[in-house]
C-alpha positions in Angstrom: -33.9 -2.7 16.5 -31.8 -5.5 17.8 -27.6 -4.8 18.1 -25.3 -7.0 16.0 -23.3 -9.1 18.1 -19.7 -9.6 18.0 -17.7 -12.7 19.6 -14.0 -12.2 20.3 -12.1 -16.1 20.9 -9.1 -16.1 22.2 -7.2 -19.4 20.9 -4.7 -21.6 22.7 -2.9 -24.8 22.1 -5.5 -26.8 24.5 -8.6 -24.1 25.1 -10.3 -21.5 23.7 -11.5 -18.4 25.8 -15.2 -16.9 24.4 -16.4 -13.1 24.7 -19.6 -12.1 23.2 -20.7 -8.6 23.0 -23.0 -6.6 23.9 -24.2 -9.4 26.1 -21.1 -9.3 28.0 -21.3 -13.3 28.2 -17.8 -15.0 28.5 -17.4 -19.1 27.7 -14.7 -21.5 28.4 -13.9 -24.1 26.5 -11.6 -27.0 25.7 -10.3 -26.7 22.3 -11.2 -30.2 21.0 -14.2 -32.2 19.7 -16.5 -32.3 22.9 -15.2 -28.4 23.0 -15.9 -27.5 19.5 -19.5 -29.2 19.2 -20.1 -27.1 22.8 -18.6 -23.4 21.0 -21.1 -24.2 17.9 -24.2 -25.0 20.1 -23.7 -21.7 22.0 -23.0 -19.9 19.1 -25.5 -20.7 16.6 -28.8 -19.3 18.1 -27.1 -15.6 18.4 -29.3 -13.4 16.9 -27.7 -10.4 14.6 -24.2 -12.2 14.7 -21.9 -10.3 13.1 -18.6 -10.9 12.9 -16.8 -14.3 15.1 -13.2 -12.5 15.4 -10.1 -14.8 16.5 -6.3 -13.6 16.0 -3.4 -15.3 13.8 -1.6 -18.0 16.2 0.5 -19.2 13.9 -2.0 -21.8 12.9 -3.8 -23.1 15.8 -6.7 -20.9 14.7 -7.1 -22.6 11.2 -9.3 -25.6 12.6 -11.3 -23.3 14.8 -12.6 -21.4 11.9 -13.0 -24.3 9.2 -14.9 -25.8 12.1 -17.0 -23.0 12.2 -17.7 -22.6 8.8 -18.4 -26.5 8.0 -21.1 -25.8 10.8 -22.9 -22.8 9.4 -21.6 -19.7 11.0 -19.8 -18.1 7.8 -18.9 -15.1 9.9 -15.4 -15.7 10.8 -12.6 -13.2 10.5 -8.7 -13.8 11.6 -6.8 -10.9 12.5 -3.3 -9.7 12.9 -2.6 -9.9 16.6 -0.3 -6.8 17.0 -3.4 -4.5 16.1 -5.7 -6.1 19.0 -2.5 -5.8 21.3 -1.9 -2.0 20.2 -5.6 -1.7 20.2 -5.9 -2.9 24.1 -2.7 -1.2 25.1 -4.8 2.1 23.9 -7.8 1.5 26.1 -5.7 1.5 29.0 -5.9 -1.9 29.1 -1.7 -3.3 30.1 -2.8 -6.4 31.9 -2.9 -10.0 29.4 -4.7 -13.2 30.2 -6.5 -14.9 28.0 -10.2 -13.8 29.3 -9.1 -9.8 28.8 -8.1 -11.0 25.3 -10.9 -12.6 24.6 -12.5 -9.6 25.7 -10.2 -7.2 23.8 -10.8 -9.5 20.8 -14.7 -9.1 20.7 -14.5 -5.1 21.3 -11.9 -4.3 18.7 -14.4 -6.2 16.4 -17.4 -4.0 17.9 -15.2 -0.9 17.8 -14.5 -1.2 14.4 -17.5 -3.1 13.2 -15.5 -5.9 11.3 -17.3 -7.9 8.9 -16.2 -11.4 8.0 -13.5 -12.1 5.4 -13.3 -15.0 3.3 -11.7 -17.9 4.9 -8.6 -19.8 2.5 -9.9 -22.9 0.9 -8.1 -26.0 1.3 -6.3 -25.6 -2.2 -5.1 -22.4 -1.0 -4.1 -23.1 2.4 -1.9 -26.4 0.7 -0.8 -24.1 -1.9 0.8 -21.6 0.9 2.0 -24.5 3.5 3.8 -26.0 0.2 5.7 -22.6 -0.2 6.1 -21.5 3.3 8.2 -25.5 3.2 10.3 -24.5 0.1 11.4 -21.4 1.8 12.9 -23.2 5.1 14.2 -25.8 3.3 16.3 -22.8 1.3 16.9 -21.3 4.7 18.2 -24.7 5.7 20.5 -25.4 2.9 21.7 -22.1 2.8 22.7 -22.5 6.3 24.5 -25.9 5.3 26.5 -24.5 2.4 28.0 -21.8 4.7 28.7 -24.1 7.3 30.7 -26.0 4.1 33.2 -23.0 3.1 34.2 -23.3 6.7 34.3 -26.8 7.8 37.5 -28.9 7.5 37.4 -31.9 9.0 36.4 -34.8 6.5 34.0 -36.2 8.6 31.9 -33.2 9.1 32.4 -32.3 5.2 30.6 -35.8 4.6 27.7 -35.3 6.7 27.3 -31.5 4.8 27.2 -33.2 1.9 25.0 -35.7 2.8 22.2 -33.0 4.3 22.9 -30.9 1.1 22.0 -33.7 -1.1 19.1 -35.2 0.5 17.6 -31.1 1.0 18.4 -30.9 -3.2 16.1 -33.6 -3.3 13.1 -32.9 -1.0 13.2 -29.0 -2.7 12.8 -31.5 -6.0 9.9 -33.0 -4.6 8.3 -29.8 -3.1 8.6 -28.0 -6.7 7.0 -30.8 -8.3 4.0 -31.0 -5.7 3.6 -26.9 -6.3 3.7 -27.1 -9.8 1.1 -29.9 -9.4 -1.1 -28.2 -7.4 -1.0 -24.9 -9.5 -1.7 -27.3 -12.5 -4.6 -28.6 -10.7 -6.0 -25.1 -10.3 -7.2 -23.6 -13.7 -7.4 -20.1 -12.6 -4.0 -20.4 -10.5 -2.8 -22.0 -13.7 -3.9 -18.7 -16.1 -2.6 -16.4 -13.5 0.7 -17.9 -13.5 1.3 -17.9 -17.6 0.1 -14.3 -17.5 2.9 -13.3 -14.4 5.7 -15.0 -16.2 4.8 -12.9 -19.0 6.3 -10.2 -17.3 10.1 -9.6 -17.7 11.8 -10.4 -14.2 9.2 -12.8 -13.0 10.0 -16.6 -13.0 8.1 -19.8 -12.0 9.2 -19.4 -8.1 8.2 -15.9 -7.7 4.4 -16.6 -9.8 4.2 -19.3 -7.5 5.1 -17.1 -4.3 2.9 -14.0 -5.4 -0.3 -17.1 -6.3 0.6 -18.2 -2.7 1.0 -15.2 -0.7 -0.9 -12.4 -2.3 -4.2 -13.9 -3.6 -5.7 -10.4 -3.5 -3.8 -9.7 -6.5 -5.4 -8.5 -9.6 -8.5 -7.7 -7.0 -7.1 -4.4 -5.6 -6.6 -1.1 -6.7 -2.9 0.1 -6.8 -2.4 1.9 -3.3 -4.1 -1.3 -1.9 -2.0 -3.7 -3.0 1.3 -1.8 -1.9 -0.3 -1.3 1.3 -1.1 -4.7 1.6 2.4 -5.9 0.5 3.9 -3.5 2.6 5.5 -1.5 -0.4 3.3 1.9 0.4 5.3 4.5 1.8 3.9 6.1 5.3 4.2 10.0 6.1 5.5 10.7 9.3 4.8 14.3 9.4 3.7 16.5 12.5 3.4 20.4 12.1 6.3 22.1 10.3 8.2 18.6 10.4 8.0 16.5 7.1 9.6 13.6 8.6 11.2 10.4 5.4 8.7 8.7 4.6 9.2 4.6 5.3 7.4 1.3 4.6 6.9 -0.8 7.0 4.2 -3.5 8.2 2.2 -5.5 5.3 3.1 -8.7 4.3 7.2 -9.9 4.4 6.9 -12.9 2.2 5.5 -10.8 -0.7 8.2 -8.0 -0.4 10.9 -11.3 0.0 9.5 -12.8 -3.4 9.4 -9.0 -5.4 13.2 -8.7 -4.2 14.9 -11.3 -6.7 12.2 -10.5 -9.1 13.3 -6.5 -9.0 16.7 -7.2 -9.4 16.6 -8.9 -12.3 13.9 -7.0 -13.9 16.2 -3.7 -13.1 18.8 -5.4 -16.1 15.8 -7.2 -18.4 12.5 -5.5 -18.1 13.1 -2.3 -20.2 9.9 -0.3 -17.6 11.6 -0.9 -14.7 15.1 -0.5 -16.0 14.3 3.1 -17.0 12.5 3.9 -13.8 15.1 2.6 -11.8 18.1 4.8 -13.7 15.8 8.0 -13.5 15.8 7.4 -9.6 19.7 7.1 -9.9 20.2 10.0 -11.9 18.1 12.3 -9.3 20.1 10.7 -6.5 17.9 8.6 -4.8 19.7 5.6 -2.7 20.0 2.4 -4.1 18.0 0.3 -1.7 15.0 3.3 -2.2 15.3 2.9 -5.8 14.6 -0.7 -5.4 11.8 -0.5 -3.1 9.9 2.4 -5.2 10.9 -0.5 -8.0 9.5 -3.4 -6.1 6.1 -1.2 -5.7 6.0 -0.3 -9.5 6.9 -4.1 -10.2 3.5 -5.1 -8.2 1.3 -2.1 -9.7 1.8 -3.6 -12.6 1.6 -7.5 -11.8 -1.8 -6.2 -10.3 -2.9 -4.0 -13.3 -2.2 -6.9 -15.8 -4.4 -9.4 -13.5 -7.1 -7.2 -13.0 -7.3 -6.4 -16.9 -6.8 -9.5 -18.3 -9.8 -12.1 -19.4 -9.5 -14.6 -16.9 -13.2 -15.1 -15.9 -14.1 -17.5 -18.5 -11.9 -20.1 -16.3 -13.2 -19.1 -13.1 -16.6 -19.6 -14.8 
């Protein structure tokens, strides 16, 4: 029997760095058209491909892989990049250029025999850029209206205000554009009326969780904390029972389950009662929250995954 093949890419601003396994073959390219169209050609007569592995770089990886796909070769996965570092750094391997990466890449996919995950569709990956835009722009005005309290000249109060109102208006125009978009999507549009359903959850965080957490509703509960990063970790080793701690998973879901937790600690009578047992045995505050937050999501996801929503998707 033939061996499945694995290809590791390593991707750059200008180039892309090719490792294919078991062959051992390694390919340089430039990462544009003439590049591209010479990365297809080489890849599409592999025989047993498996998996075309390629880490997260903060979006130069996104036309690589819908480049792929549009030609055929449906077997992409992205990674998080810290695993294939750790992963390297526990073969021995301490040295970094982009041809040990690429080579890293393709054995961490052959170690582990990845298979190839779903790649975002357009409507999702506008869906999350739109988001990912209202955030900064809060960052931004946030930053602006503590710059405010302390300024005192006039003319630098005038040009506050003047940033201020022109980000009030642009956060206007980027809710309007989300809420389009979600209207535009039936299913996103079903999910959304179900979440705000739930006491504590507004429009902002539905749209955040749609955005962010797709899985939802797809998961069983321990997977969805893990994935938000909401599952506590032991940290145990012999007689030691060391606190356990979250940590990893994804920030932005955690960011959008904070406001939602607070409020639903005052207005959603579930959590409100789970919240004020955790008190009363004398857990911290900030744990209570977070064993909140987790509870919050289990149920988002249980709701989801039970309600009839595939008559839209159909």
């Amino acid at each position: 029997m033939s061996q499945a093949t694995f290809v590791g890419i390593d991707v750059s601003k200008k180039s892309l760095e090719v490792h294919v396994l078991p062959s051992g073959e390694h390919l340089s390219v430039n990462y544009d058209k003439a590049g591209l169209t010479a990365l297809i050609k080489k890849l599409k007569p592999l025989k047993q491909l498996q998996v075309v592995l390629m880490e997260a770089t903060g979006g130069y990886e996104k036309l690589l892989a819908a480049e792929l796909c549009a030609a055929g070769l449906n077997k992409v996965c992205i990674s998080n990049p810290r695993l294939i570092r750790d992963f390297a750094r526990s073969t021995g391997q301490l040295a970094k250029t982009d041809t040990i990466d690429a080579a890293m890449i393709a054995l961490f996919a052959q170690m582990f025999n990845l298979e190839p995950k779903p790649i975002p569709s357009q409507a999702e990956e506008q869906l999350k850029a739109l988001v990912s835009r209202r955030q900064q722009l809060i960052k931004i005005r946030t930053a602006e209206n503590n710059r405010l309290e302390k300024a005192t000249t006039s003319r630098v109060i005038s040009s506050l205000h003047k940033i201020i109102e022109i980000l009030n208006r642009e956060l206007q125009e980027i809710d309007q554009e989300i809420e389009k978009t979600i209207r535009l999507n039936p299913v996103w549009c079903a999910k959304e009326k179900i979440l705000r359903k739930v006491k504590g959850v507004g429009p902002v965080t539905a749209c955040q969780l749609l955005a962010t957490l797709p899985e939802l509703g797809q998961l069983n509960r321990r997977e969805i904390a893990s994935l938000a990063g909401l599952a506590p970790i032991n940290r145990d080793s012999g007689q030691f029972r060391g606190k356990r701690m979250i940590c990893g998973g994804r920030s932005a879901v955690r960011k959008a389950l904070y406001m939602a937790t607070l409020v639903a600690t005052i207005y959603n009578p579930t959590i409100r009662k789970f919240y004020n047992r955790l008190l009363v045995t004398g857990k911290p505050k900030k744990l209570a929250l977070t064993a909140c937050m987790r509870k919050l999501l289990i149920i988002l996801n249980s709701i989801l995954k039970n309600d009839p929503i595939s008559c839209i998707q159909s």
